[in-house]
PyMOL commands that place a pseudoatom at each C-alpha (Angstrom):
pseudoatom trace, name=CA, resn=UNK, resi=1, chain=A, elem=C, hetatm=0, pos=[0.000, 0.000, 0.000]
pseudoatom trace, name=CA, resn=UNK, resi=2, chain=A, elem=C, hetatm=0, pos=[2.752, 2.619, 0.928]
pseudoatom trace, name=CA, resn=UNK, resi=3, chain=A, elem=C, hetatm=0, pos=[4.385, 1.620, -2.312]
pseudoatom trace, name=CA, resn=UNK, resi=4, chain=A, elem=C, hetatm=0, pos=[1.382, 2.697, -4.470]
pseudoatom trace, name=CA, resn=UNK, resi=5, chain=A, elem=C, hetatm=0, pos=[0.639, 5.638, -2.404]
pseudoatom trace, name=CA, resn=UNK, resi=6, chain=A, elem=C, hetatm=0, pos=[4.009, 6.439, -3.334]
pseudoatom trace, name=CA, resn=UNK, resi=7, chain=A, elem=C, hetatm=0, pos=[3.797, 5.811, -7.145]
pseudoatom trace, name=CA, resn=UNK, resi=8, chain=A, elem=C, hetatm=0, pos=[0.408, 7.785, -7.210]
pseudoatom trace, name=CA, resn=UNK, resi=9, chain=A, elem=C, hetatm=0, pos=[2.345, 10.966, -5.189]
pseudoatom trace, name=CA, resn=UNK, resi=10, chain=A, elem=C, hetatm=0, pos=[4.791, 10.926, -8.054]
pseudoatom trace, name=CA, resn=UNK, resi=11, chain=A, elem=C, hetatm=0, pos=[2.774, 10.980, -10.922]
pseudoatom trace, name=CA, resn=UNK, resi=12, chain=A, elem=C, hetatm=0, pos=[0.844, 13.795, -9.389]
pseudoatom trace, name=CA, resn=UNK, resi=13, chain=A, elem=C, hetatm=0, pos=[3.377, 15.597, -8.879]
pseudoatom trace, name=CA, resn=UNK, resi=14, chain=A, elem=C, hetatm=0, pos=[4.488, 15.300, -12.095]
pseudoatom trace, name=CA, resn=UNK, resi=15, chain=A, elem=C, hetatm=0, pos=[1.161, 15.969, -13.705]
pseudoatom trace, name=CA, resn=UNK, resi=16, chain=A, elem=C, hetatm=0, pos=[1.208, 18.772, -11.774]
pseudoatom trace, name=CA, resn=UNK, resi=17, chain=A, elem=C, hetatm=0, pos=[4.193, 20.104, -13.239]
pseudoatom trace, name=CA, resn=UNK, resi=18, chain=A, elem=C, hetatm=0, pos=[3.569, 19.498, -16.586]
pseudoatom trace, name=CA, resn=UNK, resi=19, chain=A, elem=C, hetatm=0, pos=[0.187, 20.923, -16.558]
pseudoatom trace, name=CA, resn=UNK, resi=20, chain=A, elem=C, hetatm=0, pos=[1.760, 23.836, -14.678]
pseudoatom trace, name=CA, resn=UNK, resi=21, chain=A, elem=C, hetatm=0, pos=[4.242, 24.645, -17.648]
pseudoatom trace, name=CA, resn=UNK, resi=22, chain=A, elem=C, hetatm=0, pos=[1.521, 24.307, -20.053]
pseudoatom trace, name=CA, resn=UNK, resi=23, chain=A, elem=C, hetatm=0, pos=[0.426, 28.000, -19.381]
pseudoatom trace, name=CA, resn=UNK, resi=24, chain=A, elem=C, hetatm=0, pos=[3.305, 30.017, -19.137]
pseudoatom trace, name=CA, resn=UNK, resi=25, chain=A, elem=C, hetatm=0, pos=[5.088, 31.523, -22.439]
pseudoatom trace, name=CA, resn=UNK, resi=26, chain=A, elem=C, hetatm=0, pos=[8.175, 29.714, -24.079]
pseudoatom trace, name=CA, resn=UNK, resi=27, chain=A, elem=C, hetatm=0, pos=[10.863, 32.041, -23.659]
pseudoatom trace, name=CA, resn=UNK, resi=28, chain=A, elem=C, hetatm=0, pos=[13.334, 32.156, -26.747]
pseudoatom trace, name=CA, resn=UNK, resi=29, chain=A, elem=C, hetatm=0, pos=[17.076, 32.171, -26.960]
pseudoatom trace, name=CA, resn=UNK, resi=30, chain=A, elem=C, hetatm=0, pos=[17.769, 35.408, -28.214]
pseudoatom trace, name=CA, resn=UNK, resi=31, chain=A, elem=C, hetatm=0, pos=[20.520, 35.350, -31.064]
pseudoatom trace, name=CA, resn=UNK, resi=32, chain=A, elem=C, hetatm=0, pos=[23.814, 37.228, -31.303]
pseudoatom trace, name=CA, resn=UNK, resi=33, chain=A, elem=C, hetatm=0, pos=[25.245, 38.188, -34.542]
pseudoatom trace, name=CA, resn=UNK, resi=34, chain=A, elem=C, hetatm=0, pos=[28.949, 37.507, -34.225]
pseudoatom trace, name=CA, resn=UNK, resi=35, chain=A, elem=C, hetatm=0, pos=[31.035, 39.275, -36.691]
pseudoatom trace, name=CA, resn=UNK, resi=36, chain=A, elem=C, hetatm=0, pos=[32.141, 35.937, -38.080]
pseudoatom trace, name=CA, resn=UNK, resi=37, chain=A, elem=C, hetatm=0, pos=[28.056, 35.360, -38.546]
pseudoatom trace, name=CA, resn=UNK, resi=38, chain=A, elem=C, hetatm=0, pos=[28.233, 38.651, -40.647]
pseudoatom trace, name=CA, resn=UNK, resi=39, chain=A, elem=C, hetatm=0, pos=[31.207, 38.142, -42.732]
pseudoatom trace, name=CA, resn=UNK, resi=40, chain=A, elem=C, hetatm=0, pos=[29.895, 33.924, -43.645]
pseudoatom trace, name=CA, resn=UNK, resi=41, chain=A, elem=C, hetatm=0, pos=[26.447, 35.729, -44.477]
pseudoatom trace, name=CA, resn=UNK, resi=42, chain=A, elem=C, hetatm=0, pos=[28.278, 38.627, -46.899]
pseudoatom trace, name=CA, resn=UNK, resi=43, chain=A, elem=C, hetatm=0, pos=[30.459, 35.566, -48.744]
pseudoatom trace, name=CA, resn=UNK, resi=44, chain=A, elem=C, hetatm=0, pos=[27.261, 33.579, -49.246]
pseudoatom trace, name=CA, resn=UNK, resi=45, chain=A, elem=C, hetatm=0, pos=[25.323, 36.722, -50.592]
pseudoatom trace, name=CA, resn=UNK, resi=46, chain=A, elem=C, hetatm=0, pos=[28.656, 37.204, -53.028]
pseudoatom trace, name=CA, resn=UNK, resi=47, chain=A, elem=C, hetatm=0, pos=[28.882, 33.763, -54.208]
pseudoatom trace, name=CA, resn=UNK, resi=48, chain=A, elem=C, hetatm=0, pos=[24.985, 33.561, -55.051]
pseudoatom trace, name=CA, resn=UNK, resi=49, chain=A, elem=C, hetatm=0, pos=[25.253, 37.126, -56.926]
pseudoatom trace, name=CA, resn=UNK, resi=50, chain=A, elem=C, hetatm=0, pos=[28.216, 35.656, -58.731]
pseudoatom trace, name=CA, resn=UNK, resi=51, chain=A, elem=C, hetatm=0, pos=[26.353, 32.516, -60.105]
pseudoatom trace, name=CA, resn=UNK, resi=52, chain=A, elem=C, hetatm=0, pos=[23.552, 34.201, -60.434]
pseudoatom trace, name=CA, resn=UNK, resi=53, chain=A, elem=C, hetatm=0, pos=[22.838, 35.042, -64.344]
pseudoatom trace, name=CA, resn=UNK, resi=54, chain=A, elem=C, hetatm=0, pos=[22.676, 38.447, -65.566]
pseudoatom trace, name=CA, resn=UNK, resi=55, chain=A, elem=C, hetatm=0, pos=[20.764, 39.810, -68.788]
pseudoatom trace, name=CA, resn=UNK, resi=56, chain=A, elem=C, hetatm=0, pos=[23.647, 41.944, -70.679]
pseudoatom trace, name=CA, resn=UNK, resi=57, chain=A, elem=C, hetatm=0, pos=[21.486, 45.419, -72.050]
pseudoatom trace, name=CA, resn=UNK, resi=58, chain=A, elem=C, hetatm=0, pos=[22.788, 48.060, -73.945]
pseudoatom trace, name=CA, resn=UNK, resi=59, chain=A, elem=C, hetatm=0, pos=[21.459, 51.303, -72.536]
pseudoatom trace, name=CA, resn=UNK, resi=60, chain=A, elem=C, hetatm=0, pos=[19.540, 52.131, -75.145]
pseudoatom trace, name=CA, resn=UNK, resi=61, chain=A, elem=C, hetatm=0, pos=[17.620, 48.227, -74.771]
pseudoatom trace, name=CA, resn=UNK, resi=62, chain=A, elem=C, hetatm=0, pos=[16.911, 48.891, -71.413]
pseudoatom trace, name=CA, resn=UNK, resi=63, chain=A, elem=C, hetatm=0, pos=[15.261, 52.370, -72.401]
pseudoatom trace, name=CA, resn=UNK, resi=64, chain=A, elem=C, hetatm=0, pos=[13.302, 51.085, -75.172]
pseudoatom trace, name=CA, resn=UNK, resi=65, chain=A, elem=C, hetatm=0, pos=[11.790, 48.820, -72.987]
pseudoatom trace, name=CA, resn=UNK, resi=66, chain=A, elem=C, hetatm=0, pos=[7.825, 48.834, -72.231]
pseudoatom trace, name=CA, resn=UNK, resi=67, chain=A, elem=C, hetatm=0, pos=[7.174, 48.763, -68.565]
pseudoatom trace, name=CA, resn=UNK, resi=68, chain=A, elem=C, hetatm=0, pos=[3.833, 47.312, -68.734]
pseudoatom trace, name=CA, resn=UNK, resi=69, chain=A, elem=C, hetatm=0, pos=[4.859, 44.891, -71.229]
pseudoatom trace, name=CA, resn=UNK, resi=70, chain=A, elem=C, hetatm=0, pos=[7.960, 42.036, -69.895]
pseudoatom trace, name=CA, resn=UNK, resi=71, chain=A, elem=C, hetatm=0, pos=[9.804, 40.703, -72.747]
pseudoatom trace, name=CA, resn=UNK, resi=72, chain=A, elem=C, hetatm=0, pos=[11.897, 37.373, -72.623]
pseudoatom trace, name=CA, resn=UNK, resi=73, chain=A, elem=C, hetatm=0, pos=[14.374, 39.774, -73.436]
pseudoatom trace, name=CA, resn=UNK, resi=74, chain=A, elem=C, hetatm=0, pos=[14.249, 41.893, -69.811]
pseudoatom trace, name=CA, resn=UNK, resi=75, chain=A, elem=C, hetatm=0, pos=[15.308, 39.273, -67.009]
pseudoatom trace, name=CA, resn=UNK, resi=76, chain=A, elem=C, hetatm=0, pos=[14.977, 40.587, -63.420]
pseudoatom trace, name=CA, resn=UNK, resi=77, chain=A, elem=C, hetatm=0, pos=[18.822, 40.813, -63.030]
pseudoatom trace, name=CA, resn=UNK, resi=78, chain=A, elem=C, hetatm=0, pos=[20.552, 42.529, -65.734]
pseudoatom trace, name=CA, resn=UNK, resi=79, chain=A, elem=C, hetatm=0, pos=[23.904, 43.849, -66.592]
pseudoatom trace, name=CA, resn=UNK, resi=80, chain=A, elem=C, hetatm=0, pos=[24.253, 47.293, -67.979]
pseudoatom trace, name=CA, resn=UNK, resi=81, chain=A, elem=C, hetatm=0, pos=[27.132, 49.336, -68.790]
pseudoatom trace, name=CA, resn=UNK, resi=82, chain=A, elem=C, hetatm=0, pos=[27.835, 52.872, -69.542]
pseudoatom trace, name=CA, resn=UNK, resi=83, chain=A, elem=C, hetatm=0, pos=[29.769, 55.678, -68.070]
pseudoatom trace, name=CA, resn=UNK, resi=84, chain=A, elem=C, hetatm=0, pos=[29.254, 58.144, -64.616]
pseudoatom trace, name=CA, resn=UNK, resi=85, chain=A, elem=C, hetatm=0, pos=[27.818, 61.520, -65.357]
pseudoatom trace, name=CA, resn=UNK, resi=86, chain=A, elem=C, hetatm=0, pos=[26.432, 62.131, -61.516]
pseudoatom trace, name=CA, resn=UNK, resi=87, chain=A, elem=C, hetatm=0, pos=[26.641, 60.661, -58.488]
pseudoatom trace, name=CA, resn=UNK, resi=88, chain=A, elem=C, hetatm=0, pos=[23.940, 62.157, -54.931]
pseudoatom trace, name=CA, resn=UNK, resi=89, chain=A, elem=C, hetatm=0, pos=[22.823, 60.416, -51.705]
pseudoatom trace, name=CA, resn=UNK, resi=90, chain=A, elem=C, hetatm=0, pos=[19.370, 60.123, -50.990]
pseudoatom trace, name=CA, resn=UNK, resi=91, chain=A, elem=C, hetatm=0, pos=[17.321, 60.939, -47.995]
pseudoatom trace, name=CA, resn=UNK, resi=92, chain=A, elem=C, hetatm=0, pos=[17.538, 57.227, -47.426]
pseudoatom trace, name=CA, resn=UNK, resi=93, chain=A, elem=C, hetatm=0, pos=[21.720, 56.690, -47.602]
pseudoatom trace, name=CA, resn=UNK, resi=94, chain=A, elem=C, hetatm=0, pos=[21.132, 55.189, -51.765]
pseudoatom trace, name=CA, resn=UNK, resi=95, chain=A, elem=C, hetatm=0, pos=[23.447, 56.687, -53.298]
pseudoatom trace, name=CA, resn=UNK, resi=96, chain=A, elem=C, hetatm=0, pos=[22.198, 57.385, -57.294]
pseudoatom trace, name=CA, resn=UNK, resi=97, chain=A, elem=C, hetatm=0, pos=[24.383, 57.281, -60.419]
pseudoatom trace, name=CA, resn=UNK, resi=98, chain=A, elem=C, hetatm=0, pos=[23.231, 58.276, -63.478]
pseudoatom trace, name=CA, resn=UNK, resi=99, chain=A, elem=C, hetatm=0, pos=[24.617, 56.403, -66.241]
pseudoatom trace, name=CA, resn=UNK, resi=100, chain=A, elem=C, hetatm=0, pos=[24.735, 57.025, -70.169]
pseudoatom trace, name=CA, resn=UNK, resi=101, chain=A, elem=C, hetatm=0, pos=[26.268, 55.600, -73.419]
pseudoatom trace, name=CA, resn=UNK, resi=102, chain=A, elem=C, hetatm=0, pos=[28.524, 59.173, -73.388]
pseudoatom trace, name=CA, resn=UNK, resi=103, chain=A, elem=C, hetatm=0, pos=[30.673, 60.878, -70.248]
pseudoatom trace, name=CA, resn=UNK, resi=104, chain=A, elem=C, hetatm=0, pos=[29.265, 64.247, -72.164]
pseudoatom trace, name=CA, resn=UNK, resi=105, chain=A, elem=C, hetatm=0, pos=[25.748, 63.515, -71.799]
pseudoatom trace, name=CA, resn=UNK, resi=106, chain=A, elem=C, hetatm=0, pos=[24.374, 66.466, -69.306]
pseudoatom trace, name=CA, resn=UNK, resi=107, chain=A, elem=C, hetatm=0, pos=[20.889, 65.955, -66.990]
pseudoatom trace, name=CA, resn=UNK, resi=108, chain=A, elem=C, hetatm=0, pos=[18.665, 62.819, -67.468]
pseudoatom trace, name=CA, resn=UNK, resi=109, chain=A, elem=C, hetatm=0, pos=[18.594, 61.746, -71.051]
pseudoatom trace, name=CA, resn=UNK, resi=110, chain=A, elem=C, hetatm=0, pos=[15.986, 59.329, -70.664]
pseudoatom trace, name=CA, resn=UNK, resi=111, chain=A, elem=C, hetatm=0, pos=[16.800, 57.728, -74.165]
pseudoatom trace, name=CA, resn=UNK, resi=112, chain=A, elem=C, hetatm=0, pos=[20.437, 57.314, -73.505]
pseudoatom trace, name=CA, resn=UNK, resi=113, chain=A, elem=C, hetatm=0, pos=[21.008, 57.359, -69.563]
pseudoatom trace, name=CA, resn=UNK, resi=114, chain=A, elem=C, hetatm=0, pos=[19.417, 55.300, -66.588]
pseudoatom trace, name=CA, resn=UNK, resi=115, chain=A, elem=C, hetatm=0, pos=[19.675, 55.561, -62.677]
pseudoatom trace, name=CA, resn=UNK, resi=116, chain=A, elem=C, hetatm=0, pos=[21.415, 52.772, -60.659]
pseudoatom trace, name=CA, resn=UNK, resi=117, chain=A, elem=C, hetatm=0, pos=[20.905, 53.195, -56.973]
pseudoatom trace, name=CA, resn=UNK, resi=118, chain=A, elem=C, hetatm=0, pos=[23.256, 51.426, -54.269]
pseudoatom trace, name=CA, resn=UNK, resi=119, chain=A, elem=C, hetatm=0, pos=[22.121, 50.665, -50.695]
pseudoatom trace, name=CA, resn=UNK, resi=120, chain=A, elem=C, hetatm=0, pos=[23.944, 51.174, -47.776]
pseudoatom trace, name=CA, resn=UNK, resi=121, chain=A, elem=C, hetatm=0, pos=[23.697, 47.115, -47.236]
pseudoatom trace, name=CA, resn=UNK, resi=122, chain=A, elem=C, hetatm=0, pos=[25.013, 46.613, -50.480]
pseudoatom trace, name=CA, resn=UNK, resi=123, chain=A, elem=C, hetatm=0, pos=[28.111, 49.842, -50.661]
pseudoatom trace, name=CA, resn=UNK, resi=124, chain=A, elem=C, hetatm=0, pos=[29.770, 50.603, -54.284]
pseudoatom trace, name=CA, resn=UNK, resi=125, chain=A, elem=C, hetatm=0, pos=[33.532, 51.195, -54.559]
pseudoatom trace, name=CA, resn=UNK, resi=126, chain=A, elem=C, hetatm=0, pos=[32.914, 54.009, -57.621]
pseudoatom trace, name=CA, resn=UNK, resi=127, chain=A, elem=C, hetatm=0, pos=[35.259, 54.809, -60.881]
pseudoatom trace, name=CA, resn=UNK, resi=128, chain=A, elem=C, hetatm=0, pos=[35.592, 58.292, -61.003]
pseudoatom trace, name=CA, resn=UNK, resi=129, chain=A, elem=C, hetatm=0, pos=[33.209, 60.748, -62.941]
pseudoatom trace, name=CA, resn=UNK, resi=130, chain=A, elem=C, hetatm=0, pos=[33.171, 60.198, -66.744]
pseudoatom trace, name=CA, resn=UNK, resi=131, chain=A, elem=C, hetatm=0, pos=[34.849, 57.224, -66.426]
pseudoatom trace, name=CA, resn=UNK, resi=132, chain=A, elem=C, hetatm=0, pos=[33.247, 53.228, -67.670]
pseudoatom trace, name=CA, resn=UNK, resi=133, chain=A, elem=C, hetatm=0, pos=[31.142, 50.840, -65.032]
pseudoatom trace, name=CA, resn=UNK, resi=134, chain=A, elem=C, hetatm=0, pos=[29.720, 48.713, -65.731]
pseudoatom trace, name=CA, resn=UNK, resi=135, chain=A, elem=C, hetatm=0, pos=[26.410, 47.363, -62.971]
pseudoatom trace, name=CA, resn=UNK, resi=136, chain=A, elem=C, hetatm=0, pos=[24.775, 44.527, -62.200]
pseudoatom trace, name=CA, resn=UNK, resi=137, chain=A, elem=C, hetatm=0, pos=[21.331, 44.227, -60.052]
pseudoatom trace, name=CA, resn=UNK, resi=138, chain=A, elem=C, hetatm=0, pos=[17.880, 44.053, -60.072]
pseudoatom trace, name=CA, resn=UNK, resi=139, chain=A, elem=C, hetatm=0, pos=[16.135, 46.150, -62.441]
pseudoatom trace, name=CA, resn=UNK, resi=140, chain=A, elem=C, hetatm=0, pos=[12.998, 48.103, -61.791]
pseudoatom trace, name=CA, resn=UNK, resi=141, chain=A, elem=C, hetatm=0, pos=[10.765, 51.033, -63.744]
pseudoatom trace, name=CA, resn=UNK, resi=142, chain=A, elem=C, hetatm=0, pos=[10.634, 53.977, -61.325]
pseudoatom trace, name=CA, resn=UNK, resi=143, chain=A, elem=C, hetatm=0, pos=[7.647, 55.570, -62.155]
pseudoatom trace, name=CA, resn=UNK, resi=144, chain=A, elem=C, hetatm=0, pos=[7.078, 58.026, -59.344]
pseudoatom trace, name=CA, resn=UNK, resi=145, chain=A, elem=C, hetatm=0, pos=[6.210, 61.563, -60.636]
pseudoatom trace, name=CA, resn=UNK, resi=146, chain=A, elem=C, hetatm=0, pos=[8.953, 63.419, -62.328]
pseudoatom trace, name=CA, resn=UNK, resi=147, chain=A, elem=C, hetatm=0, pos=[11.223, 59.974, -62.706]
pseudoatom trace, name=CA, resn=UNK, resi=148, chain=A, elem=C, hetatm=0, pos=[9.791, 57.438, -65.789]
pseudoatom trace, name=CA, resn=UNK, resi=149, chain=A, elem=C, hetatm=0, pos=[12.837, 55.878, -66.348]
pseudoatom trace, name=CA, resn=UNK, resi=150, chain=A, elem=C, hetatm=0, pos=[14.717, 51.723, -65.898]
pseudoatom trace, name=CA, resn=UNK, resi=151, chain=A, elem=C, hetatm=0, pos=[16.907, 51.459, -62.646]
pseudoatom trace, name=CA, resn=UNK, resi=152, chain=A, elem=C, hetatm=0, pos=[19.222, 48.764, -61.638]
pseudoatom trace, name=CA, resn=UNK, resi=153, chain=A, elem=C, hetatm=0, pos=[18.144, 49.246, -58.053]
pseudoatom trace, name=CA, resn=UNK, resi=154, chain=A, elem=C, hetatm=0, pos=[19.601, 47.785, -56.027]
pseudoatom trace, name=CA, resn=UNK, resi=155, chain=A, elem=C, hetatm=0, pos=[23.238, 47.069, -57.135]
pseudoatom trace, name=CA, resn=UNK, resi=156, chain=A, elem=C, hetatm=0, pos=[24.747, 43.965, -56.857]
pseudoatom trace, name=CA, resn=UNK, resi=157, chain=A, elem=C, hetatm=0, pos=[28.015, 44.536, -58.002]
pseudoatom trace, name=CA, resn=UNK, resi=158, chain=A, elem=C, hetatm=0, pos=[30.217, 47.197, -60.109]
pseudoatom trace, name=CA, resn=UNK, resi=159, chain=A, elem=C, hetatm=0, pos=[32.768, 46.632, -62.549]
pseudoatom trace, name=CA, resn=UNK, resi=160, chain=A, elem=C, hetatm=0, pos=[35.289, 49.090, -63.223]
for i in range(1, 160): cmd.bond("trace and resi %d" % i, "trace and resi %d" % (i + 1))
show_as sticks, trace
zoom trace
C-alpha cells in the first residue's frame, strides 16, 4: 500500500508540473550576430550574386523597354554598362548614379542614360566621374512623378 501511495504521489506531482508549464510563455534564446556570422552571411550573398545570371542590355535596350509589357528579353537581373555623369545620396543613404552611353551627356537623357541606386547594405567602390562601369542588379521602372525611367536598383556589383 505505501508503495502505491508512493507511485500515485509521483505521478501527481508530475502531472502537476507538466500541466503547470503548459500555461506560461516559451521564452526564446535570443541570437547574437557575431562578426564571423556577418562576414559567412556577406560571402554567401557574393557567391549567389556571382552565379547568379545576368541579362547583358545596352542602354539604349533597357530604355526602349515597355514597362507594362515584360519581354523574354528583360530578365529581373541585368547587366548594364555605360559611363558616370552624376553621383547624390538620398534621404535614405542610396546613393544614385546616373549612367549614359557618353561621359558628355548632361541631366537625365531618358533615351540614352538610366539611374542605378546602391544601398547602404550593399556599398559601391565608384570609378571616377566620366569614367566606364559597368552594374549589375535588379532592375525596376521607377515611375514616381517626375522619374519614368529603368533602374538597376539595387546594385549587386560594379565593374570598373
Amino acid at each position: 500500500m505505501a508503495k502505491i501511495t508512493a507511485t500515485l504521489v509521483v505521478v501527481m506531482v508530475a502531472a502537476s508540473a507538466v500541466l503547470a508549464g503548459q500555461g506560461k510563455p516559451k521564452k526564446t534564446a535570443v541570437k547574437r550576430h557575431s562578426a564571423s556570422a556577418k562576414v559567412a552571411n556577406t560571402s554567401n550573398r557574393e557567391e549567389n550574386t556571382l552565379r547568379r545570371p545576368y541579362a547583358q542590355l545596352l542602354i539604349s535596350e533597357l530604355n526602349s523597354e515597355d514597362p507594362t509589357r515584360w519581354s523574354d528579353r528583360m530578365q529581373t537581373h541585368a547587366s548594364v554598362s555605360g559611363f558616370v555623369t552624376n553621383v547624390s545620396t538620398g534621404e535614405d543613404g542610396d546613393l544614385s548614379l546616373r549612367i549614359c552611353e557618353n561621359p558628355k551627356i548632361e541631366g537625365m537623357d531618358r533615351n540614352h542614360c538610366f539611374v542605378a541606386k546602391c544601398i547602404p547594405e550593399i556599398p559601391c567602390d565608384l570609378p571616377p566621374m566620366g569614367k566606364p562601369i559597368t552594374v549589375k542588379g535588379i532592375t525596376r521602372y521607377d515611375a514616381k512623378t517626375g522619374a519614368h525611367w529603368w533602374e538597376i536598383h539595387p546594385v549587386e556589383q560594379v565593374e570598373k
